[in-house]
N, C-alpha and C positions, 0 to 999 in steps of 0.2 A: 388837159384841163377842160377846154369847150368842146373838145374833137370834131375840131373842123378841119374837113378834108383839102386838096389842092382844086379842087373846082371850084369848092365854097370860098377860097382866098381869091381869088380870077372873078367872081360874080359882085363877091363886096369893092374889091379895084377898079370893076367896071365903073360901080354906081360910084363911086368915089370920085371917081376920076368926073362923073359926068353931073354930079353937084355942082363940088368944089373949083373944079376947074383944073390941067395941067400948069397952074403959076403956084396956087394955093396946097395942093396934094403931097408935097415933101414936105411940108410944116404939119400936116394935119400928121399924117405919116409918125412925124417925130414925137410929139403929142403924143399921140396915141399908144409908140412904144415905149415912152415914161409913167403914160399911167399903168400900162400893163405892167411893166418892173415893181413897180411899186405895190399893186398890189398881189402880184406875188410872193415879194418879201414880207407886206401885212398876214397874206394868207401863211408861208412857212412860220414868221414869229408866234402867230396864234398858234401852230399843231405844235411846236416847241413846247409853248408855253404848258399847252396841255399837258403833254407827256410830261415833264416837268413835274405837274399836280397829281398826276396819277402816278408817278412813282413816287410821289412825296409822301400818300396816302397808303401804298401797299408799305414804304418802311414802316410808316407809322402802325400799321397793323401787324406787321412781323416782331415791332418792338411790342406792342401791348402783348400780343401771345407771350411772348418771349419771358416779360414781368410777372405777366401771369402765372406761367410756371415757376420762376425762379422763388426762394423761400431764402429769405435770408436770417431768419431766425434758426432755422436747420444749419447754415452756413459757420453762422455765428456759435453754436452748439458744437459743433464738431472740430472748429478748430478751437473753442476750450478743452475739450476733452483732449484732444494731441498737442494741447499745450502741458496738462496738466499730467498725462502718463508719462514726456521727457521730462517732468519735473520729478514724479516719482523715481521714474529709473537713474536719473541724475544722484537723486538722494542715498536710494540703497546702494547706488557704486560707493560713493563716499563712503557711506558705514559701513560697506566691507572693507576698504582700503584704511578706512581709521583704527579698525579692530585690530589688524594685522602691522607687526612690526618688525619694522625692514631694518636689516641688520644694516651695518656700511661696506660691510665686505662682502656681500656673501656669495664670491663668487663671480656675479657678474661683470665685474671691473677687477681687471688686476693693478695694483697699485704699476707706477715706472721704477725702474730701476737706477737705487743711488749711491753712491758711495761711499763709504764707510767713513764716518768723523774721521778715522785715524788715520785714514790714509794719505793724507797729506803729513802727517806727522810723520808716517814712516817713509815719503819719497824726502823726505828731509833728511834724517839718519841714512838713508842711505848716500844721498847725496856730501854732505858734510857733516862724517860724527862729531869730529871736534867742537862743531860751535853747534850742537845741540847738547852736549855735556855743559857745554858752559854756560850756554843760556837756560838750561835745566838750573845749576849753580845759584845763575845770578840771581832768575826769579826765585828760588826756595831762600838766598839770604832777602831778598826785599819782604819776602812776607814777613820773616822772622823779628826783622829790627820795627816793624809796624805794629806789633803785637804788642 
């Protein structure tokens, strides 16, 4: 910072020494490397500070270039227009798919497989013919006497 060498430290302690006196020279001493501390750290807050300013000022100028370029009316243009061709292409899928009519079977889906009404009517006769004649019987007289 002053580049003062180790002789120039030796010639100022002489005279130091032969002011103030050896009683007074460790307080001058102490002093003296408070004021130095301090403004040291005035002098670093200050370049801080500075740089600080001067990269506040280089964003600001990469922001204004930046504005300057950018066009948000362009922006705003281009995303109506790819708003508005998914709208078209949205529209004519539907009017192909509306013209066209889809069968239920056609194919793509096979129905599951079910049992026949009957079949429980005939694991019955096979099971017990007699009380399917009779209940055959009974129902054909109930309808009859209902008539």
């Amino acid at each position: 910072m002053f580049d003062i060498g180790f002789l120039e430290l030796v010639l100022v302690g002489i005279i130091g020494l032969i002011i103030l006196g050896p009683e007074r020279l460790p307080i001058a001493a102490r002093t003296l490397g408070k004021w130095v501390g301090r403004a040291r750290r005035l002098v670093s807050q200050f370049t801080q500070e500075i740089d600080k300013e001067i990269e506040i000022e280089e964003l600001k100028a990469q922001l204004k270039k930046q504005g300057e370029s950018l066009d948000i009316n362009k922006d705003v243009r281009q995303i109506q227009d790819t708003v508005s061709q998914a709208l078209k292409e949205a529209e004519q899928y539907t009017e192909s798919y509306a013209d066209k009519e889809l069968e239920p079977h056609s194919g793509e889906y096979e129905p599951l497989p079910r049992k026949a009404p009957d079949a429980a009517y005939h694991d019955q006769t096979s099971l017990a013919p007699d009380q399917t004649e009779s209940s055959q019987q009974a129902s054909s007289a109930s309808h009859t006497t209902h008539k």
